[in-house]
C-alpha positions as CSV (number, residue, x, y, z in Angstrom):
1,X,0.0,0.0,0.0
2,X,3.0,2.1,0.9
3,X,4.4,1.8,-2.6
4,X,1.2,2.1,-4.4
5,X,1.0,5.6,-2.4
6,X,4.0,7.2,-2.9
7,X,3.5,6.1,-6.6
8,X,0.4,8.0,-7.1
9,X,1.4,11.1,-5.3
10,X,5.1,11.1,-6.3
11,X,6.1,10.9,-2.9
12,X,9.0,9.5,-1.4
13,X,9.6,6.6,0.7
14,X,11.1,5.9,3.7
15,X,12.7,2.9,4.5
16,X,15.3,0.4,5.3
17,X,13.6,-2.7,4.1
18,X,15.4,-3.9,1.5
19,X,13.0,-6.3,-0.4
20,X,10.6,-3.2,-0.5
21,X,14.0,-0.9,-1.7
22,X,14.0,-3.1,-4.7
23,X,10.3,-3.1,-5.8
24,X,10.9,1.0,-5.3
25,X,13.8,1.2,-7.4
26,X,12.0,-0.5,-10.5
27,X,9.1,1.5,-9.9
28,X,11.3,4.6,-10.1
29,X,9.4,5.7,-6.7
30,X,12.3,8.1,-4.5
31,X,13.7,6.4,-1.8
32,X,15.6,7.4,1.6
33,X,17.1,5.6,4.4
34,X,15.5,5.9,7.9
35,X,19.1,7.4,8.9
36,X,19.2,9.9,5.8
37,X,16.1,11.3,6.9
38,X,17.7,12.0,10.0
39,X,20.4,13.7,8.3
40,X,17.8,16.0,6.4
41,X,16.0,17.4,9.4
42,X,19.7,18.1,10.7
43,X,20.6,19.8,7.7
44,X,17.0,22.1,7.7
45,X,17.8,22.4,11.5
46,X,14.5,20.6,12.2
47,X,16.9,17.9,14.7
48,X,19.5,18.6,16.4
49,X,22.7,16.7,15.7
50,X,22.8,15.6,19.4
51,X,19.2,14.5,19.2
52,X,19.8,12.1,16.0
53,X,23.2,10.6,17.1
54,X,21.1,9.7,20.0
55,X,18.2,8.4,18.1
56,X,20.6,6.3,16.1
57,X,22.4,5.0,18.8
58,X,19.0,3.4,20.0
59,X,18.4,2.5,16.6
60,X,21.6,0.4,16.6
61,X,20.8,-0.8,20.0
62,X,17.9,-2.6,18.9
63,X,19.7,-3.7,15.5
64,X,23.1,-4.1,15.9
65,X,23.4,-6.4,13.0
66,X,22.3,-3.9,10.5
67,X,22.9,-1.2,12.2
68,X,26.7,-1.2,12.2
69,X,29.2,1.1,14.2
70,X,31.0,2.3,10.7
71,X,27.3,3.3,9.7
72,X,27.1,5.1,12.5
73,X,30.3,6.4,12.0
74,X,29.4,7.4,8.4
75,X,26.1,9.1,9.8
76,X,28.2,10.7,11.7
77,X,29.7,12.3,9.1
78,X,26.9,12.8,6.8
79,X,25.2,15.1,9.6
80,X,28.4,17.0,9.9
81,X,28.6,17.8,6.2
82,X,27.0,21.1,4.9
């Protein structure tokens, strides 16, 4: 339903469900990562950096297989970026 959604009103999704990445991707429907949303409301100082390196280290609490310490590391330095 998600998909059929953003198709319709050319919105973009928001995931980190890969099987659902894919069926995105040949849709042509825009796609970010949970974590590169994060980095957006940083950059539009919507979130504090503070705030989302703490939300992400719950995030990797809860999913330490996927949620890695280098991709912390390169969240990091995505929110740091300007």
């Amino acid at each position: 339903m998600r998909v059929v959604a953003c198709d319709h009103h050319s919105w973009t999704l928001v995931t980190n469900d890969r099987a659902l990445r894919n069926v995105c991707k040949d849709r042509g429907i825009r796609l970010r990562w949970g974590l590169g949303l994060m980095v957006d409301l940083v950059h539009a100082e919507v979130l504090s950096e503070a705030r989302a390196l703490k939300i992400a280290a719950a995030i990797q609490r809860t999913n330490p297989t996927h949620i890695t310490a280098r991709l912390i590391d390169r969240f990091r330095a995505r929110l740091r970026e300007p």
